[in-house]
N, C-alpha and C positions, 0 to 999 in steps of 0.2 A: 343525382346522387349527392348528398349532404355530406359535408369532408369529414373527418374523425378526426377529434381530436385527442390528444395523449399527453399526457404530463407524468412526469419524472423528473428526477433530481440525478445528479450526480455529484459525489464526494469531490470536493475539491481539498487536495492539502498542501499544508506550508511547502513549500519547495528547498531543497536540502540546499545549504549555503556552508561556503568555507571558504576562510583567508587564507595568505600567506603572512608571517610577519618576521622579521627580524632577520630579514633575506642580510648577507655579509661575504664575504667573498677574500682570496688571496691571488686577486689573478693579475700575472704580470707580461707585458710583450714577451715573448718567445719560452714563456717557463710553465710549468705545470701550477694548481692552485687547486683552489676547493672552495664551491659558492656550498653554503649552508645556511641552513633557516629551522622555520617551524610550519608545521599548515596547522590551522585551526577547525575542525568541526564546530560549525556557528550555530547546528542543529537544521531542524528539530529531530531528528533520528540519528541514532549509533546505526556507524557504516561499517561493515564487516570486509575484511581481504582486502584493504585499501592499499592501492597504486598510484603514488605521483610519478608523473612525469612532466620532465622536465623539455622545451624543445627551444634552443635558441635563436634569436632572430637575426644570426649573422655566422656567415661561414669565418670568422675567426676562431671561434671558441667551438670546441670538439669536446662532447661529453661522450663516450666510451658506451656506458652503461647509464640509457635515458631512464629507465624505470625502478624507480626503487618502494620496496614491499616496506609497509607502516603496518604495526600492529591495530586493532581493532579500537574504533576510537567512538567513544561515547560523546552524546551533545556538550560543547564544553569543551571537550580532551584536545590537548595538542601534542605531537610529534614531530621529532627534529629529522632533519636530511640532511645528508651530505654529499655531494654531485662533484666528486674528482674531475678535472678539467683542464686539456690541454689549451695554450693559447698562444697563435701561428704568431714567427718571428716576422712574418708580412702585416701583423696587425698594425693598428693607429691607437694608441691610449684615447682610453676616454670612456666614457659610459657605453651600455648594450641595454638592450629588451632582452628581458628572456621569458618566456612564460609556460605554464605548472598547469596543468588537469588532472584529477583525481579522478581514478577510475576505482568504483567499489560496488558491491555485489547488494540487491534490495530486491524481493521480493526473488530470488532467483534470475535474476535478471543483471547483466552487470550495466552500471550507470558511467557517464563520464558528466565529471562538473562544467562548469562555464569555464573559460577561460580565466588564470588569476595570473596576470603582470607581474612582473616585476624589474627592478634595476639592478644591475652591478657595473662595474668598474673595473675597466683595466690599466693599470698602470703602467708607467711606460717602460722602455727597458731599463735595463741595469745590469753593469755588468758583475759579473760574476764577486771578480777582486778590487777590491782597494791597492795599491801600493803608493807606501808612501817612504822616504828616505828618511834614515835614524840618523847616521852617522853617512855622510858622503861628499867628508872634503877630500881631496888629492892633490899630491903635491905632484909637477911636471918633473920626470924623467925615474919616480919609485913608482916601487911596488905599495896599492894601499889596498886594503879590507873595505868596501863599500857592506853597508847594513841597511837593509829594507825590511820594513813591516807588512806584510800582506794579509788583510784584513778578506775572512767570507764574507761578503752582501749578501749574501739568499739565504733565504729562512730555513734552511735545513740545513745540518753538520755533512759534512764532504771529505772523503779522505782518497790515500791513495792517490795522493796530488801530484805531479813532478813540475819541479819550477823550472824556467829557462832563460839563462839572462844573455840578453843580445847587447852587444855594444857596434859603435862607429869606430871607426878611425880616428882619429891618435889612438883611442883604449884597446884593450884587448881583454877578455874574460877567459880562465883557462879552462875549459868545458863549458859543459852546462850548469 
């Protein structure tokens, strides 16, 4: 028996590629923050019902809600994210991996991209306030007025504060 031989072709095509770029972040030890970026459709096809997600590569950093919905994005087109993020008061300052798969829909079929890297940075703690003394000389055996400035450090406005001033011995503060 003589073998058969069969020839045919198959379509081979561009393979869909996408960056991340402009990845940025607000993450500090023990406080809330926000990595944001952009992904890029590198092409050669617009990808319909597109999903990044996000999964980071260290149990410091807790994102809530891994998968965020991008509108419809032509070869070319790019879309911004934004990934709210808690980060544990156990953490170490310093850089993380985190890395982004696109999941989008092609031929009825949903696809997931390669893996896209990326950096961010957490910085280390900080506390809340600043205080720092205006006016706090005293004289031994009166009554003085001490004046402190207490400054927010964190990037968001804060209210409904109550302040509490502790003294030592010789001093005395009357309340809080």
């Amino acid at each position: 028996v003589a073998p058969i031989e069969i020839t045919g072709s198959v379509p081979v095509s561009e393979s869909q590629s996408f960056a991340i770029e402009g990845v940025s972040d607000t993450l500090r030890v023990g406080f809330d923050g926000t990595i944001t970026g952009e992904i890029v459709n590198e092409g050669p096809k617009p990808v319909a019902e597109p999903v990044l997600v996000i999964e980071p590569q260290t149990d410091s950093l807790y994102v809530e809600d891994t998968r965020y919905a991008l509108p419809r994005l032509e070869a070319g087109d790019s879309a911004s994210f934004a990934y709210p993020t808690d980060v544990s008061g156990d953490a170490d300052a310093g850089p993380r991996q985190v890395h982004f798969t696109l999941e989008y829909q092609e031929d009825d079929r949903t696809r997931t991209s390669s893996t896209l890297p990326a950096r961010v940075e957490i910085d280390p703690y900080q506390d809340a306030f600043s205080v720092e003394g205006v006016q706090t000389g005293l004289t031994v055996g009166e009554t003085s007025t001490v004046t402190l400035q207490v400054t927010n450090q964190r990037a968001v406005p804060l209210q409904n504060i109550d302040a509490l001033a502790y003294t030592d011995s010789p001093l005395e503060a009357p309340g809080d």
